[in-house]
C-alpha positions in Angstrom: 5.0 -16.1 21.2 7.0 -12.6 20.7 4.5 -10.1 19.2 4.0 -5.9 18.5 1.3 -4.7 19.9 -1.0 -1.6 19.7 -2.4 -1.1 23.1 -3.9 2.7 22.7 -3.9 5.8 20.7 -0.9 7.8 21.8 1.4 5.1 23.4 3.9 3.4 21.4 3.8 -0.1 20.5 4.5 -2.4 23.2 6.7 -6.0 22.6 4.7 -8.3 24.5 4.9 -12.5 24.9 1.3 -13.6 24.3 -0.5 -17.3 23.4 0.2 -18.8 20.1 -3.4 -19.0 18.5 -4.9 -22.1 17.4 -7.1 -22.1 14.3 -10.8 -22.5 14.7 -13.5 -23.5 12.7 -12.8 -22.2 8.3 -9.7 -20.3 10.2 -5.8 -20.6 8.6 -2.7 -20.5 11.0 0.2 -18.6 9.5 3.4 -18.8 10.4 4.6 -15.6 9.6 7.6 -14.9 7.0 7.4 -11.4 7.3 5.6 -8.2 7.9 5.5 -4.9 6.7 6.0 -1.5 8.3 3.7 0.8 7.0 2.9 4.4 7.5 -0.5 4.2 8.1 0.4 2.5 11.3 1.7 5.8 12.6 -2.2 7.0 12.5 -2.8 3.7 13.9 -0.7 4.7 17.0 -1.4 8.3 17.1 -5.0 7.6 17.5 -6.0 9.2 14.6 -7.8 6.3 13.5 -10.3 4.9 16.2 -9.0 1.4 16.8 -9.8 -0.4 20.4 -6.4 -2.1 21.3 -5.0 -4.4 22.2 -4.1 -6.3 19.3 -0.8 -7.3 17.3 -0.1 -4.7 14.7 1.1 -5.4 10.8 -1.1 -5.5 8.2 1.3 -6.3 5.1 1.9 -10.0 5.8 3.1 -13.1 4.1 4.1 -16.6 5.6 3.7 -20.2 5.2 0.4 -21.9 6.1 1.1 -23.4 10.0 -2.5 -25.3 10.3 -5.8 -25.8 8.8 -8.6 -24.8 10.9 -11.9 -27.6 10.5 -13.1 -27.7 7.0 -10.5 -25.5 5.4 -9.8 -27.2 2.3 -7.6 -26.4 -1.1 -4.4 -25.6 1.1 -2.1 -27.5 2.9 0.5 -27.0 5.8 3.7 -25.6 4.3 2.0 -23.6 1.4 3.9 -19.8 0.8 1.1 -17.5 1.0 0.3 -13.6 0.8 -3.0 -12.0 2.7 -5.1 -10.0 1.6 -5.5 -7.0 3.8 -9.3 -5.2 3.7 -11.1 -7.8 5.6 -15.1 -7.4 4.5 -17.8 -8.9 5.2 -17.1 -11.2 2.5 -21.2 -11.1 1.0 -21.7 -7.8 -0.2 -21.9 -6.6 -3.6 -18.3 -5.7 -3.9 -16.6 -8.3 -1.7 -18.5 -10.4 -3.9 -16.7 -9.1 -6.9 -13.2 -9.0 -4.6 -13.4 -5.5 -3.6 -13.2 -6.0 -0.3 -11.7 -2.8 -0.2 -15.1 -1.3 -1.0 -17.2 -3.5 1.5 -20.8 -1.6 1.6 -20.6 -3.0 5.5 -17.6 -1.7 6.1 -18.9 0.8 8.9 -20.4 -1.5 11.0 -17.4 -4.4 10.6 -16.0 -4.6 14.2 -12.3 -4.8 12.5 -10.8 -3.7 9.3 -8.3 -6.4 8.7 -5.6 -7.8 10.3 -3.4 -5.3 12.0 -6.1 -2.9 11.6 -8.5 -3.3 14.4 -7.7 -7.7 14.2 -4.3 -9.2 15.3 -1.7 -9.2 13.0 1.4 -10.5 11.5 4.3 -8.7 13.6 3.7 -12.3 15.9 5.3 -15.6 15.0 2.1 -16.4 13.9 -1.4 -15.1 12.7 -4.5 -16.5 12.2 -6.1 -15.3 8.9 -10.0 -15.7 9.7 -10.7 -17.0 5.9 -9.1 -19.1 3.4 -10.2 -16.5 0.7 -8.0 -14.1 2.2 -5.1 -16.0 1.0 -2.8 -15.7 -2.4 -0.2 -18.8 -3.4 3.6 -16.8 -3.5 4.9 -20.0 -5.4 8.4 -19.9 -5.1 8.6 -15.9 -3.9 10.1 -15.4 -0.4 7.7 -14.1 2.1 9.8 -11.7 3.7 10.4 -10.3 0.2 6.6 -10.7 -0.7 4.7 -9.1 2.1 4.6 -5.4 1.3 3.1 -6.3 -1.7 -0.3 -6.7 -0.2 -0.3 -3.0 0.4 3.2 -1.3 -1.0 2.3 -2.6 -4.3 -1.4 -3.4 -4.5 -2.6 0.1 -3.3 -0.5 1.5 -6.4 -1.8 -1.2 -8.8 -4.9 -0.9 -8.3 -4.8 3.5 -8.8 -2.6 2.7 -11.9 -5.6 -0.2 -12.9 -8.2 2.0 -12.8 -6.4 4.5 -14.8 -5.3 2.7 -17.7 -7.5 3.6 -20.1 -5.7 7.2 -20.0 -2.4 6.2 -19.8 -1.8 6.1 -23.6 1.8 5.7 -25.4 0.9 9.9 -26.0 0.1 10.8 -22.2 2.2 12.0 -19.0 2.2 10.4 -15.6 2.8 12.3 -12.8 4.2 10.4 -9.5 5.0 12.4 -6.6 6.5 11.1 -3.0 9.1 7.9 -4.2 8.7 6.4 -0.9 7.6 2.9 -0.8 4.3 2.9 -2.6 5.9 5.4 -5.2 8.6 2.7 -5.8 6.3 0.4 -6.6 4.3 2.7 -9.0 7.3 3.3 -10.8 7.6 -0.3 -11.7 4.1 -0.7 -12.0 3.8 2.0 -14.8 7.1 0.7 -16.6 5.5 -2.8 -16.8 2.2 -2.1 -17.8 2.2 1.1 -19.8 4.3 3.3 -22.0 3.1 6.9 -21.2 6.1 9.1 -20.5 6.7 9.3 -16.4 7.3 12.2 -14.4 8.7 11.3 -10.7 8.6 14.3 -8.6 10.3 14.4 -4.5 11.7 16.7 -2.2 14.6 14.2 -1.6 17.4 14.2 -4.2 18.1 10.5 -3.1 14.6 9.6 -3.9 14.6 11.1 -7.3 18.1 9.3 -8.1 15.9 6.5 -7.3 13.3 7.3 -9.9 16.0 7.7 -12.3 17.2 4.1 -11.4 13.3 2.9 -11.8 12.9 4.1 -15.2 11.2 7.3 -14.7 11.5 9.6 -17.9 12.0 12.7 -15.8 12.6 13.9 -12.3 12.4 17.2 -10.8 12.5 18.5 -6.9 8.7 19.3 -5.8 10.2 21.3 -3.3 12.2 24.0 -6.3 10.0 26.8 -7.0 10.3 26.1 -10.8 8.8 22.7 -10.1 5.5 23.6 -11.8 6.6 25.3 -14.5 9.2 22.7 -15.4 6.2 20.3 -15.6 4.1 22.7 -17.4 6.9 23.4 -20.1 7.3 19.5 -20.7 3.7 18.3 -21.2 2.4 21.9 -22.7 -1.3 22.4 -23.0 -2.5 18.9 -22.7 -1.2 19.1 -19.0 -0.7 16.0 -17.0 -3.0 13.3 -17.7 -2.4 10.8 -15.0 -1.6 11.9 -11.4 -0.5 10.2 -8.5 0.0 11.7 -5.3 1.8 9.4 -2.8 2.0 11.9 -0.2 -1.1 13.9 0.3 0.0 16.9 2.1 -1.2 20.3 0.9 2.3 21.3 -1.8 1.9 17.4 -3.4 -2.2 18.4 -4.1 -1.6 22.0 -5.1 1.0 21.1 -7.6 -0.9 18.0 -9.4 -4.2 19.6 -9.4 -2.4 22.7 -10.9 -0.6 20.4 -13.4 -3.7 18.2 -14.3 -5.4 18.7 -18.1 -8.9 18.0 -19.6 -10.2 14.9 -19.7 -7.6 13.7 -17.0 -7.4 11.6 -13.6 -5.9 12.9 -9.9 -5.5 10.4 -7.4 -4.6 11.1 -3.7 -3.2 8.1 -1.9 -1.0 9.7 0.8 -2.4 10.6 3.7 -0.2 13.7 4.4 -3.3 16.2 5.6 -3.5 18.1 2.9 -6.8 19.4 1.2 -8.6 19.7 -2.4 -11.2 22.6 -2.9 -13.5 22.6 -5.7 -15.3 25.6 -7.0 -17.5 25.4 -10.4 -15.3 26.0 -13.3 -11.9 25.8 -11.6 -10.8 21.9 -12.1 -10.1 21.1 -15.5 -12.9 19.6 -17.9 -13.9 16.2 -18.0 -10.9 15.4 -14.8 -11.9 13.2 -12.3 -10.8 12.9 -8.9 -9.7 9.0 -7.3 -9.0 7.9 -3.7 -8.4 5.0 -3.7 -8.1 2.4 -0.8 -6.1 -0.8 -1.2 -7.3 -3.1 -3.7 -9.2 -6.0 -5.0 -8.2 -9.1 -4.0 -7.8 -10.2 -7.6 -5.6 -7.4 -8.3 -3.2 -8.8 -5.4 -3.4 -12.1 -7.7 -1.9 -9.7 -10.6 0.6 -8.1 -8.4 1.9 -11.6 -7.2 2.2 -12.7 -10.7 4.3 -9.8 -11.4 6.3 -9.9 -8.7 7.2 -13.4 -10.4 7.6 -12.7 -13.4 10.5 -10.3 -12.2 9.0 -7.5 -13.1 8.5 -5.9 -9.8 10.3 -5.8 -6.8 10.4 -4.4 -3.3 13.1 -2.0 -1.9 12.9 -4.0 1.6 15.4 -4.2 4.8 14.6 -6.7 7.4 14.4 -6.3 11.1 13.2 -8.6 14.3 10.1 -8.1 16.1 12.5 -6.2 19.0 13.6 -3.6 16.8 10.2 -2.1 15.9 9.8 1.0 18.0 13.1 2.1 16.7 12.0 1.3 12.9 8.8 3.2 13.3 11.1 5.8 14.7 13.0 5.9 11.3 9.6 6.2 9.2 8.6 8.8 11.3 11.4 10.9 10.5 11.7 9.7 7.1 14.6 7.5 7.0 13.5 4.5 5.9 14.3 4.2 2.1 12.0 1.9 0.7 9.9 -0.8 2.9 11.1 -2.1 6.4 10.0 -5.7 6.6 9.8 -7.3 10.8 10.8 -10.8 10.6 10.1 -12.8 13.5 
C-alpha cells in the first residue's frame, strides 16, 4: 500500500509502497478516510522533536473499521470511526480518567501516537493498537471528520477548561485563525456567550473571523493593536486568552492584554517565550498549555460536529501530493486544514 513516511529529522517525507498491516491480537484495522496535515508535523520533520523513523506520518485520522483483530469486540467491519491521538499507557491515573493526553508514563512510552513516533494514517490503512482509541462518526464523513481529533479537540479542550471564566460579561481573546483558531471560533460561539476578539496578521484570516462570528477583529501585526484591545475591554482586561500561534508578538500582546483573575493559554508552538517576575502577571491569572485532549472531550467534539454546529475548513489531497501540501503550510498558504485522502 501507498503511504507518507517520516524516515529522519531533516529529510522530507518520502512516498513509499509498504505491506498492508494485518491486525493482531485487541488491534483494529482502519481503512483510512482521511488524514490530517498538521503543523506540528513540520517539527516532526525538522527533527525538532526526537522521533526514530521510519514510520507513516498523520496523526489526525478517521476511516472505516477494515478488520477486528482477536477479541476485539463492540465494533464491526464497516463502522465510521475517529482516533483518538495521545496514545498512553492506557492504566495510569489520567488515562484512566481519558486524559491520555496527560499520561504520568508518557516519558518512558516508546511512541506518542499514531503518526507521532507509531505508523499513521497518511496509508490506505492503519492499525489503531486499541479499540478504546476509537470514537463512532455516525453518519459524518471521515475525510470531513479527521482534523477533529486534533484541529478541534486541542481548542475544545483549552476552551473546556476555561469555561468557568467565560461569562456572558467577559472577553475572549483568539489570536492566529489558522486551523485550530477556526475551530475555536466555533467552539466559543457554540458553547459560550462572552464577547470574542479574533486577532491575525492576515486580513484574509480576520475576514474569516468575521464570517465565524467573532465580535471584533483587529490586525496583531498594526501597532495600535494593543491599545485597540485595551480601549474595548477597559480595566477588566482580557479574561480568556488563546494564543494559536506562540511566537514571541502573539505572547507579548495577550499577556499584556490579560486582567485579574484571568486565563492565558499558549497552544502554538511559534518559539516564542513567557517570563515571569513577582508582581508583574496580573493577580489571580493563570497560565495553560495545553496538549490535545481527553478522549471524552473528542466524544463532545464529534457530537458537535453533528449537530452542525462545527465544521472544518478542509481541502483534500492524495497521498502523492503531500510534500507539496507541507510546502504550502510551511509558507502559510493553506487556509484552513489540508486533509490526504488515499
Amino acid at each position: 500500500m501507498k503511504a507518507v513516511r517520516f524516515i529522519e529529522g531533516g529529510r522530507p517525507p518520502e512516498i513509499v509502497d509498504i505491506a498492508k498491516p494485518e491486525p493482531g491480537p485487541g488491534e483494529v484495522l482502519l481503512r483510512i478516510g482521511g488524514a490530517g496535515v498538521c503543523h506540528s508535523d513540520l517539527h516532526v520533520l525538522d527533527g525538532e522533536v526526537p522521533f526514530k523513523g521510519p514510520f507513516t506520518l498523520g496523526h489526525e485520522n478517521a476511516g472505516w473499521i477494515e478488520a477486528l483483530g482477536q477479541g476485539v469486540t463492540g465494533w464491526k467491519e464497516g463502522d465510521a470511526v475517529a482516533v483518538y491521538g495521545p496514545w498512553g499507557c492506557g492504566s495510569c491515573h489520567h488515562c484512566q480518567t481519558s486524559a491520555e493526553n496527560y499520561c504520568e508514563n508518557h516519558a518512558s512510552l516508546p511512541t506518542f501516537g499514531g503518526g507521532l513516533g507509531s505508523d499513521g494514517g497518511m496509508a490506505e490503512y492503519m492499525i489503531v493498537p486499541d479499540p478504546r482509541l476509537l470514537v463512532p462518526l455516525g453518519e459524518l464523513d471521515p475525510a470531513q471528520a479527521a482534523p477533529l481529533s486534533d484541529a478541534a479537540l486541542t481548542p475544545y479542550h483549552a476552551i473546556k477548561a476555561a469555561q468557568a471564566k467565560l461569562t456572558p460579561d467577559a472577553t475572549v481573546l483568539v489570536t492566529g485563525i489558522g486551523g485550530l483558531g477556526q475551530m475555536a471560533l466555533q467552539i466559543l460561539k457554540a458553547t459560550c456567550s462572552s464577547r470574542i476578539v479574533a486577532t491575525d496578521i492576515s486580513a484574509d484570516k480576520l475576514e474569516t473571523a468575521r464570517k465565524l462570528g467573532a465580535d471584533v477583529v483587529v490586525n496583531s501585526g498594526s501597532k495600535s493593536a494593543e491599545e485597540e484591545i485595551r480601549d474595548l475591554v477597559g480595566g477588566r482586561g482580557v479574561t480568556v486568552a488563546l494564543d494559536f500561534v506562540g511566537a514571541q508578538p502573539t505572547i507579548d500582546l495577550a499577556s499584556s492584554l490579560i486582567g485579574r483573575d484571568s486565563r492565558l493559554t499558549i497552544v502554538g508552538l511559534a518559539g516564542g517565550t513567557l517570563s515571569y517576575n513577582a508582581n508583574t502577571m496580573p493577580y489571580g491569572s493563570q497560565v495553560m498549555v495545553p496538549y490535545w485532549g481527553t478522549r471524552a472531550e473528542l466524544i463532545e467534539v464529534i457530537a458537535l460536529a453533528r449537530s452542525g454546529q462545527i465544521k472544518a475548513d478542509i481541502e483534500t489531497h492524495d497521498l502523492d501530493e503531500a510534500a507539496t501540501v507541507y510546502d504550502r503550510l510551511r509558507e502559510g498558504k493553506v487556509p484552513g486544514r489540508a486533509v490526504l485522502v488515499p
